[in-house]
C-alpha positions in Angstrom: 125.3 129.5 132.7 124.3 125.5 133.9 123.8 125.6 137.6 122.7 122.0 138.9 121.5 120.9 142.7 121.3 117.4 144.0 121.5 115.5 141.2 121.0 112.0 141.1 120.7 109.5 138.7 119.9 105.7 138.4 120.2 102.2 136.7 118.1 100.2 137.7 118.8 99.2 141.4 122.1 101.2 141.5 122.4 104.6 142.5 125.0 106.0 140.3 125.3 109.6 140.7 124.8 110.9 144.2 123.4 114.5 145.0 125.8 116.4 142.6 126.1 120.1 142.8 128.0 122.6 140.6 128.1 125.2 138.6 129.9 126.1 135.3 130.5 130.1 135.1 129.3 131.4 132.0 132.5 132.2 129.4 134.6 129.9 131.1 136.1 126.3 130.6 134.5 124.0 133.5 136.7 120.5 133.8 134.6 117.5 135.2 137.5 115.0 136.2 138.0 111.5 138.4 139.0 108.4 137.3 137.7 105.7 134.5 134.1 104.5 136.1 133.7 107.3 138.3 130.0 109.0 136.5 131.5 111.1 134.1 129.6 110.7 131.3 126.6 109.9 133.1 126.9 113.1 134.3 126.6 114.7 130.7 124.5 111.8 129.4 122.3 113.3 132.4 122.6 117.0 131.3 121.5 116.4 127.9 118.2 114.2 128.9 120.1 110.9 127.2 119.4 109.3 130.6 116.8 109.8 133.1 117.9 112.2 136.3 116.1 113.8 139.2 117.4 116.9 140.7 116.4 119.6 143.1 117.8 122.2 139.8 119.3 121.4 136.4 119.3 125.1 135.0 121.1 125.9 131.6 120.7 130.2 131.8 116.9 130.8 132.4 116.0 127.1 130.9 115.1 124.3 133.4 116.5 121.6 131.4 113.9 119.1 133.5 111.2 120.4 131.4 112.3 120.0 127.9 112.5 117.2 126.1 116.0 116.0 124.9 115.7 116.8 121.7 115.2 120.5 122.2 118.1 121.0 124.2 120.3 121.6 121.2 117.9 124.4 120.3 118.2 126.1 123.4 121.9 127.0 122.9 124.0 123.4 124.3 125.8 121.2 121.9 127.2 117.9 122.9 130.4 115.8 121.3 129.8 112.4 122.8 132.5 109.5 123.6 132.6 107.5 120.2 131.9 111.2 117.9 128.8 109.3 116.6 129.4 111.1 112.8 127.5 109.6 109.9 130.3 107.5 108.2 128.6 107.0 105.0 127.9 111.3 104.9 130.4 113.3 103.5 132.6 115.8 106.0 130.2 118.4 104.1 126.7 116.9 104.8 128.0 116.1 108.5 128.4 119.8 109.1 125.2 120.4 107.2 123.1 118.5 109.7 123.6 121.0 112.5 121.8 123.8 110.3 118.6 123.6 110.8 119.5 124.2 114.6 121.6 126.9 113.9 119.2 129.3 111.7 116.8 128.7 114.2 119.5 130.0 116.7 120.7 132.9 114.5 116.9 133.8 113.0 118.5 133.5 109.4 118.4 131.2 106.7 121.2 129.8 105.4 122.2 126.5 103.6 126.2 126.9 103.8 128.5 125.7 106.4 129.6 128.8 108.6 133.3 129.9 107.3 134.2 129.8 110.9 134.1 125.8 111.0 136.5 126.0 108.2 138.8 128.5 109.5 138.8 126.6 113.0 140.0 123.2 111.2 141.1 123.4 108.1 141.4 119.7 107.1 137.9 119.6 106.8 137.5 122.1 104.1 140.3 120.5 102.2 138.2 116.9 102.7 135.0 118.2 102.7 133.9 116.1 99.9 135.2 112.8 101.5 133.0 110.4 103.7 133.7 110.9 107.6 133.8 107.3 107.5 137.5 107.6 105.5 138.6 110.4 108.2 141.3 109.2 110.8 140.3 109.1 114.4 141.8 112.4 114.9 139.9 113.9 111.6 136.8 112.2 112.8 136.8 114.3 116.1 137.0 117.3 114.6 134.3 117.0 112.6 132.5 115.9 115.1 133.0 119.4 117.0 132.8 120.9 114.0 129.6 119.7 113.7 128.2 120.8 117.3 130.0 124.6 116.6 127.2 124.9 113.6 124.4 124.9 115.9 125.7 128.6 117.1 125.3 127.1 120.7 126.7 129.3 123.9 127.5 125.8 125.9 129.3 123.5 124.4 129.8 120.4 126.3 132.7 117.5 125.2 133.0 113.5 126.3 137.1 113.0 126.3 137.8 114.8 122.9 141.6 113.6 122.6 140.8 110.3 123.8 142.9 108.3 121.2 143.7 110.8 119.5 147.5 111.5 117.7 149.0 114.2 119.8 149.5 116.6 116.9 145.9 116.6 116.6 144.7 116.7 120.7 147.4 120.2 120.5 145.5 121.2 117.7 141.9 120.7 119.4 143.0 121.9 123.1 143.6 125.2 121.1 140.6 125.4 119.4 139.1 124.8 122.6 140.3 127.7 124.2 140.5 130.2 121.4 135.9 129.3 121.7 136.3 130.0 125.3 139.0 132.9 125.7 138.6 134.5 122.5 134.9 133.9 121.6 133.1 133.9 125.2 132.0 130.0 124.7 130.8 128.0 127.7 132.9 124.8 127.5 131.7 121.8 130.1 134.1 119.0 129.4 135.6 115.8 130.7 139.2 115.4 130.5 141.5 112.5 132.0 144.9 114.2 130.8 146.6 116.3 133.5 148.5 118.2 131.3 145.1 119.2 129.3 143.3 119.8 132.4 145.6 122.3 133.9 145.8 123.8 130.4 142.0 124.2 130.0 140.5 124.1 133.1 139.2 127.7 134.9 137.3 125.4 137.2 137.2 121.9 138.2 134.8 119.2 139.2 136.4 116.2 141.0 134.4 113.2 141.0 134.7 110.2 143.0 132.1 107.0 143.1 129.3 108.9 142.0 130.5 111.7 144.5 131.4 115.2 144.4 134.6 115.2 146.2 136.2 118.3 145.2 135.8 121.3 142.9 137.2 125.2 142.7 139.3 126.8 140.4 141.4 125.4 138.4 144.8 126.4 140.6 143.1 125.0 143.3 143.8 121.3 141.9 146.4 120.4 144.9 148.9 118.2 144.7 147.0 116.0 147.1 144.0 116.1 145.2 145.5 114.4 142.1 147.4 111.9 143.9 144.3 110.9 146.2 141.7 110.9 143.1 143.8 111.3 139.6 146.7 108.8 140.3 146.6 105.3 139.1 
C-alpha cells in the first residue's frame, strides 16, 4: 500500500530524517513509534508533501507521491488527521464534514451533497451536534470530527498524528475502536503515530521504531520486545 526507500528530509542545515525505509501492508494498522522529538510527524508531514523530502521511493499503491503536488494527494485515496485537528471552529460539525465531499465524489464517481451515514453511525455525537460550531466541541468531540472529516473523502489510507493525545479516556476507548473496526472490519490502511503502549499493542500489526531521525527497529507488532520499549519507549 505506501512503500518508502531512503527517505530524508531537511530544515535548513539539519538533517532531520535519515534514510527511512518501511512499508505499511495494505489492510493493516502500521504504528510509527519513538519518543517526543524523534521525526514522527515529520515523517507524515513528509508523506503528505507538507514538507519538502527526497527519497529513493515514496510509493502510495501505483502513485509516486514525489510527483504530485500536495494537494492532490487527498484525491488519490490518503487522508491525514494532523496534531492540533485543524477543524474550522467557526463551521458547524455539519459543514466540517461537508468539506471532504468534493474529494469524496470524485473518489466514488457520484454526486452527492449529504454526509455518508457511515460517519454518523461511526460517532454518533456528531449527528446529535451536527448543527453546533466545532469550535463549541470538547477536545475529545473535536477529534472525532476531525476523522470524521478525513473518512468522507472515501480514502483506502488513512493516516493519524497522536489521535488521543489529550483526549478523556472514554473517548481515546471510543476512537481506538473505531480505528480498528476501519481496519479489521472495513480493510482500511491505517498509518499512525501513537505514544500510548497500551494503544500501540492494541492497534499495532506492525511497528516502526524511530530513534533521532533513525529507523532503529520495525516488524510485527508481537515483535515489540521488552527491550525494545525500555531502550527507546521508556522515559
Amino acid at each position: 500500500m505506501l512503500s518508502i526507500e531512503n527517505l530524508n528530509q531537511y530544515y535548513g542545515q539539519s538533517h532531520i530524517l535519515h534514510d527511512i525505509s518501511f512499508t505499511a501492508p495494505e489492510k493493516e494498522c502500521t504504528c510509527i513509534i519513538g519518543r517526543n522529538g524523534v521525526g514522527k510527524t515529520t515523517l507524515l508531514k513528509s508523506i503528505m508533501g507538507e514538507v519538502a523530502a527526497k527519497a529513493d521511493k515514496l510509493h502510495y499503491q501505483d502513485t509516486d507521491l514525489l510527483k504530485i503536488k500536495p494537494e492532490k494527494r487527498a484525491y488519490a485515496g490518503i487522508a491525514y488527521v494532523p496534531q492540533g485537528r485543524q477543524i474550522f471552529p467557526l463551521l458547524s460539525v455539519e459543514d466540517n464534514l461537508k468539506i471532504g465531499l468534493p474529494v469524496h465524489n470524485k473518489r466514488s464517481k457520484e454526486t452527492t451533497r449529504q454526509v455518508p451515514e457511515l460517519i454518523y453511525e461511526l460517532f454518533p455525537v456528531l449527528f446529535d451536534m451536527k448543527q453546533r460550531r466545532g469550535g463549541d466541541l470538547s477536545g475529545g468531540q473535536q477529534q472525532q470530527l476531525a476523522i470524521g472529516r478525513a473518512l468522507v473523502t472515501n480514502p483506502s489510507l488513512l493516516i493519524l498524528d497522536e489521535p488521543t493525545e489529550g483526549i478523556q479516556p472514554n473517548i481515546v476507548d471510543d476512537i481506538t475502536k473505531v480505528i480498528r473496526r476501519l481496519n479489521q472490519e472495513w480493510g482500511l490502511t491505517v498509518l499512525v503515530v501513537e505514544q500510548k503502549l497500551h494503544l500501540i499493542k492494541t492497534l499495532a500489526d506492525h511497528f516502526v521504531l524511530l530513534e533521532r531521525g533513525r529507523c532503529v527497529a520495525q516488524g510485527r507488532g508481537d515483535e515489540l520486545t521488552p527491550e525494545l520499549i525500555q531502550t527507546y519507549l521508556s522515559v
